[in-house]
C-alpha positions in Angstrom: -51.0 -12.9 21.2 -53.3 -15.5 22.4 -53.5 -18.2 19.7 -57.4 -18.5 18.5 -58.2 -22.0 20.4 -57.5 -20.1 23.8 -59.7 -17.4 22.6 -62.4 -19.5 21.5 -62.4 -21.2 24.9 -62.8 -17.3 26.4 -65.4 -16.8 24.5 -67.5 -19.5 24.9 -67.0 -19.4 28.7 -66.8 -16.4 29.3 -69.7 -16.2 31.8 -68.7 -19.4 33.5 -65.0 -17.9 34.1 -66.3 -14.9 35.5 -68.7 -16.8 38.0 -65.4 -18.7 38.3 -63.0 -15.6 39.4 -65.9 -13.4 41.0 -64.0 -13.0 44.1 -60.5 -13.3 42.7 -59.7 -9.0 43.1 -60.1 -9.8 47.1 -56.5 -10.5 47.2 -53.1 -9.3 48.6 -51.6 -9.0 45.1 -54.1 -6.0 43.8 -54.0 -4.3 47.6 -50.4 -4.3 47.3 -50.3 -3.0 43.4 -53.0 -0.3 44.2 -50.7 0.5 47.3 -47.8 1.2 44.8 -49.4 3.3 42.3 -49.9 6.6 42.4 -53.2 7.7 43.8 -55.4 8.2 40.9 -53.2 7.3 38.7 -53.8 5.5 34.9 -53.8 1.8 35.2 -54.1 -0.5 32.7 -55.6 -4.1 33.1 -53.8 -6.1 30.6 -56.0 -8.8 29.7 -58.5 -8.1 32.2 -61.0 -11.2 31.7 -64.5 -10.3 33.0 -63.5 -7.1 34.1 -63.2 -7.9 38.2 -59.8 -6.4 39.0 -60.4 -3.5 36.2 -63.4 -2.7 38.5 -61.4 -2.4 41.8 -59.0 -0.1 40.6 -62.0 1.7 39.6 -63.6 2.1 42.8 -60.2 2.9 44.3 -59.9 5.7 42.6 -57.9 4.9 39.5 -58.8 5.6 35.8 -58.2 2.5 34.5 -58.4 1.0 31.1 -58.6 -2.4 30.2 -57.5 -4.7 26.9 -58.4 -8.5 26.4 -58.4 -10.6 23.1 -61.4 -12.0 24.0 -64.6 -10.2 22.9 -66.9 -11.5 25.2 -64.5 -10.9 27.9 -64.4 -7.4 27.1 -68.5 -7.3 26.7 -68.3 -8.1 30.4 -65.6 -5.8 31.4 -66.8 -3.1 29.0 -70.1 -3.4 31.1 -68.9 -2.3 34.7 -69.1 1.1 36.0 -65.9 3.0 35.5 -64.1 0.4 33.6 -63.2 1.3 29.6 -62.4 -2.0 28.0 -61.2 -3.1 24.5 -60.4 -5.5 22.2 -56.7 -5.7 21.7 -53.9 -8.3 21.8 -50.7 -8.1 23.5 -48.7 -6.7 20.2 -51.3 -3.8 20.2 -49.7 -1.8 23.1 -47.8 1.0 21.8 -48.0 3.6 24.3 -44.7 5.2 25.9 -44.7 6.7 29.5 -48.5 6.4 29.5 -49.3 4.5 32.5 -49.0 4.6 36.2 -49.3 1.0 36.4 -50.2 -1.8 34.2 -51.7 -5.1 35.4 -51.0 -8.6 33.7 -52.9 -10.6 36.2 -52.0 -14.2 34.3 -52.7 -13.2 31.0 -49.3 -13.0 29.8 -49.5 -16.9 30.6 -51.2 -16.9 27.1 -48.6 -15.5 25.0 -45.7 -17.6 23.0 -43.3 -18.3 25.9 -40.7 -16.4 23.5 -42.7 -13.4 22.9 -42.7 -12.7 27.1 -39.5 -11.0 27.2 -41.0 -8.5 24.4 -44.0 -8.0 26.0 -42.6 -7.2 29.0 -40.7 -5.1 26.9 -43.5 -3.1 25.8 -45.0 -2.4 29.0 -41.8 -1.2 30.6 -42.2 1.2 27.4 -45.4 2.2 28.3 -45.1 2.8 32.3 -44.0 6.6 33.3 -41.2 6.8 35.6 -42.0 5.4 38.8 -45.0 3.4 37.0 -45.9 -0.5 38.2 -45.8 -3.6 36.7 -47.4 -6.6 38.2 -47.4 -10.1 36.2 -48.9 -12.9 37.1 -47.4 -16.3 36.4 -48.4 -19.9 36.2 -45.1 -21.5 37.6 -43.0 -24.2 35.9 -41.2 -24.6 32.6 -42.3 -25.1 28.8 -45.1 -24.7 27.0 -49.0 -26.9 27.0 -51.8 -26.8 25.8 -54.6 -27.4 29.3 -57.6 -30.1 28.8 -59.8 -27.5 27.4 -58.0 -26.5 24.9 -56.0 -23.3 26.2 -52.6 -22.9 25.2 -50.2 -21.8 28.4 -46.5 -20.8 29.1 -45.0 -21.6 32.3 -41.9 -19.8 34.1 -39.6 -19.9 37.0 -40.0 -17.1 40.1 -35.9 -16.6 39.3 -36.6 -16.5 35.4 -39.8 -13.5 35.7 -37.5 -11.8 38.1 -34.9 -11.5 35.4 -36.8 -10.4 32.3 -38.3 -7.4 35.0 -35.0 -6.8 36.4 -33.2 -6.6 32.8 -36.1 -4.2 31.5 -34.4 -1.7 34.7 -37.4 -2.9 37.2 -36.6 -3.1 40.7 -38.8 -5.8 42.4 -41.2 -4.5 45.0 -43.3 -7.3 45.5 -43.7 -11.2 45.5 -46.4 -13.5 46.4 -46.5 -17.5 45.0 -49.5 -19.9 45.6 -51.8 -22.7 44.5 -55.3 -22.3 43.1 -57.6 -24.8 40.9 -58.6 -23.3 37.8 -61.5 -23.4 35.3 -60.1 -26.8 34.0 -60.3 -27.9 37.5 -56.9 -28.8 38.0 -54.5 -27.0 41.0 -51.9 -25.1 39.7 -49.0 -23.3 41.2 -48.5 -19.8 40.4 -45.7 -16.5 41.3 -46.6 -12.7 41.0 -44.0 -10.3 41.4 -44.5 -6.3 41.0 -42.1 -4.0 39.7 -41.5 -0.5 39.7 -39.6 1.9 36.9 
């Protein structure tokens, strides 16, 4: 889970972040996810933040559900047509063969850097056969704590391709880039999708 700094940060900028990200669900990595998943399917949005992506698979057509650790995240989400959101940490998902396709859209970037195999774990658990995983990454190596205080794991393209593939994922997308984030800084991140 998210260690209570990070979430405190959420919390109190929680309305800033999602000024911030606004336009952040116009993007090849949810067209592509959405493109995989069954029409209509379940989706998850596994720490969904404000709520932005949750509400695109929404309007595509998707019932969608949505988790974050932060409650004023989730006030936001919770708040958008067609979106169900809750508070839950990572360790809370349970389900098996559940979803069509769960979404960790750099929120998994928050958890121990040892507790990301498990996690991934989890959701491979909780997809049906032929379900999606898509996990966004900052890249690099190690663990930090960012200038405002949030606590972040980094990882390799090459070592997110192995925990997916030796959960019996078969990659089915990739993407890799550079954005500045709410502390400001550029960062260089990986996505890659699987499916079950």
């Amino acid at each position: 889970m998210s260690d209570q700094e990070t979430l405190d940060v959420y919390n109190a900028k929680a309305g800033e972040y999602a000024e911030l990200t606004s336009n952040d669900a116009e993007n090849d990595n949810l067209v592509a996810f959405l493109a995989n998943v069954h029409a209509g399917g379940r989706v998850l949005d596994f720490g969904c933040g404000p709520g932005h992506f949750a509400l695109k698979m929404a309007e595509a057509g998707f019932e969608v559900e949505a988790t974050d650790a932060s409650l004023e995240m989730v006030k936001l989400a919770d708040a958008l047509d067609g979106v169900n959101a809750r508070c839950e940490t990572f360790d809370t998902l349970d389900a098996v063969d559940h979803y069509d396709g769960i979404f960790a859209n750099f929120s998994l970037l928050h958890a121990p850097r040892d507790a990301v195999a498990g996690h991934i774990s989890q959701i491979t658990r909780a997809l049906k056969n032929g379900g999606v995983f898509h996990i966004g990454m900052k890249a690099g190596a190690g663990e930090k704590r960012d200038r405002i205080g949030r606590q972040y794991c980094y990882f390799t393209e090459t070592e997110l391709e192995k925990m997916i593939v030796d959960n019996g994922l078969s990659v089915i997308h990739r993407n890799t880039g550079c954005d500045i984030g709410l502390d400001g800084k550029p960062a260089d991140w990986v996505c890659l999708q699987g499916r079950k």
